[in-house]
N, C-alpha and C positions, 0 to 999 in steps of 0.2 A: 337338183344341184343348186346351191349358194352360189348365187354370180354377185352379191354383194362384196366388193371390196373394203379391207381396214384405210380407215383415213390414217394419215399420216399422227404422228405423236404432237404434244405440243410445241411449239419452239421453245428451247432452254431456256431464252433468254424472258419469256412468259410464264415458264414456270418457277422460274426462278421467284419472281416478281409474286408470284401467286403464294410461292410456303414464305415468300420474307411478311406477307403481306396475312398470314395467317399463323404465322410467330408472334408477328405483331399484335393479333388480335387476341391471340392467349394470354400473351403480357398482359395487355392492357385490360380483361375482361374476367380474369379466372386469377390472374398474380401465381398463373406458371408457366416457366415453355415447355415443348411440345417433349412427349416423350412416352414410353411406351412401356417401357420393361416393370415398373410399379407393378402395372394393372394384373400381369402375370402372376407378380410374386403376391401381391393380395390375392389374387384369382388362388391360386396354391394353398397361401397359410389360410385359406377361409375354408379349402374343400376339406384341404386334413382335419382342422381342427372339426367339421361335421363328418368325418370319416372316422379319425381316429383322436378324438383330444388327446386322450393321455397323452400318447405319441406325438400327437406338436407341440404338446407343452412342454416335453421331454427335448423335442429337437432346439436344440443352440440357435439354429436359423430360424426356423418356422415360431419358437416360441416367442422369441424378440418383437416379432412381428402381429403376435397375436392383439386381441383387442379392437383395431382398427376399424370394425364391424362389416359389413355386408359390401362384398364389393361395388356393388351397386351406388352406393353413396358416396363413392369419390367420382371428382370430377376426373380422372384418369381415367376409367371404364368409359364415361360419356366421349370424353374425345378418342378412345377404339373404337367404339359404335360408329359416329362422325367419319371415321378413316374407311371402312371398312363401306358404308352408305358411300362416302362419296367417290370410292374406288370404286363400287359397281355403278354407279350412275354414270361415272367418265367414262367407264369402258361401254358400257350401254350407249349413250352416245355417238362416241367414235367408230361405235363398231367392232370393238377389238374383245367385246366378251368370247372366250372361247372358253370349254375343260377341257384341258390337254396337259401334260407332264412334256415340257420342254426338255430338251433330251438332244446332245448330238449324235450324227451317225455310228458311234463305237459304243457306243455304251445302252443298256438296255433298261427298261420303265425301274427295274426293281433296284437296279445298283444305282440308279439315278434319284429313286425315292431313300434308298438308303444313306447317299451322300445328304441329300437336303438333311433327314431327320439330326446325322450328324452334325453338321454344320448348324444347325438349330440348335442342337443341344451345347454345342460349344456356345457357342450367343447367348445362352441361356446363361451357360455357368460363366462365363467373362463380363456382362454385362455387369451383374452385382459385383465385381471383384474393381472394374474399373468407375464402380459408384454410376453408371448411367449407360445408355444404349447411345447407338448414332445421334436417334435425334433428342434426345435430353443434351446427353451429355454434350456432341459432337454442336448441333444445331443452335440449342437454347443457349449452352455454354459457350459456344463462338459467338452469339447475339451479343453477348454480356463481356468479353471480352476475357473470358478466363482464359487463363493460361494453359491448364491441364484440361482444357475441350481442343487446343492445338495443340499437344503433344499425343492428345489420345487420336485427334483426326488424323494425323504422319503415321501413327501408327498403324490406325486402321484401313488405311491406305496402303503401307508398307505389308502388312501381309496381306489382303488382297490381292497386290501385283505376285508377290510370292507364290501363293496357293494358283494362283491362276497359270502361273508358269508353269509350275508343278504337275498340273489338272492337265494341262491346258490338250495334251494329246489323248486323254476320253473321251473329247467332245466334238473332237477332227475326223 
């Protein structure tokens, strides 16, 4: 039996401090803020176009995109790498590595793996439609003081509360 308990999370107001403070370090070290959804759509038009050319060069999306070369070589891939390392090293720490599919008591692994993949895929196809994800758009572009990273954050706030209301008795 694991008698090890999870340590508490960080304090908000340290974490806070910690992504202002690794915003900041993007700015000033790389000349972009943070952001995520790029890495994907290279990660995509890179695999098509070794999967299928004809076919992304053919695609409206995927061929606009083409050229960019090897995912690898932008610095967007390096900071998912960065995320994903220092996501498991915090949780390593804390204690809080688990694999589990969080799930509440009404609803079961499969409808619950089915909502995420959903929810994913919507994030997927809205991310390029509003030019950037949370934290591009939302984070970097609140950094900067743009206007359309505050109407995209009301918004993405505004259906959350939505969807959660909506949700909110699957998970009861």
């Amino acid at each position: 039996m694991d008698d090890r308990q999870p340590r508490a999370f960080w304090p908000p107001l340290a974490a806070g401090i910690g992504l202002g403070l690794a915003l900041m370090g993007m700015f000033l070290f790389t000349g972009h803020g943070l952001g995520a959804v790029g890495f994907f759509t290279r990660l995509a038009v890179w695999l098509s176009d070794v999967a299928a050319p004809a076919w992304a060069e053919a695609n409206g999306y995927f061929g606009a995109n083409l050229g960019k070369g090897h995912p690898l070589d932008a610095w967007i891939s390096w900071e998912i790498a960065g995320v994903a390392i220092g996501a498991l090293v915090g949780s390593l720490t804390t204690r809080r590595f688990r694999v589990k599919i969080e799930r509440g008591p009404r609803i079961g692994v499969s409808a619950r793996l089915g909502l995420a993949l959903a929810g994913g895929m919507l994030t997927g196809f809205g991310a390029p439609l509003a030019r950037g994800c949370t934290s591009g758009l939302g984070l970097s572009g609140g950094a900067t003081l743009a206007v359309a990273a505050f109407v995209f954050l009301i918004a993405f706030f505004a259906a959350g509360l939505l969807v959660s209301r909506l949700t909110w008795r699957l998970w009861q």
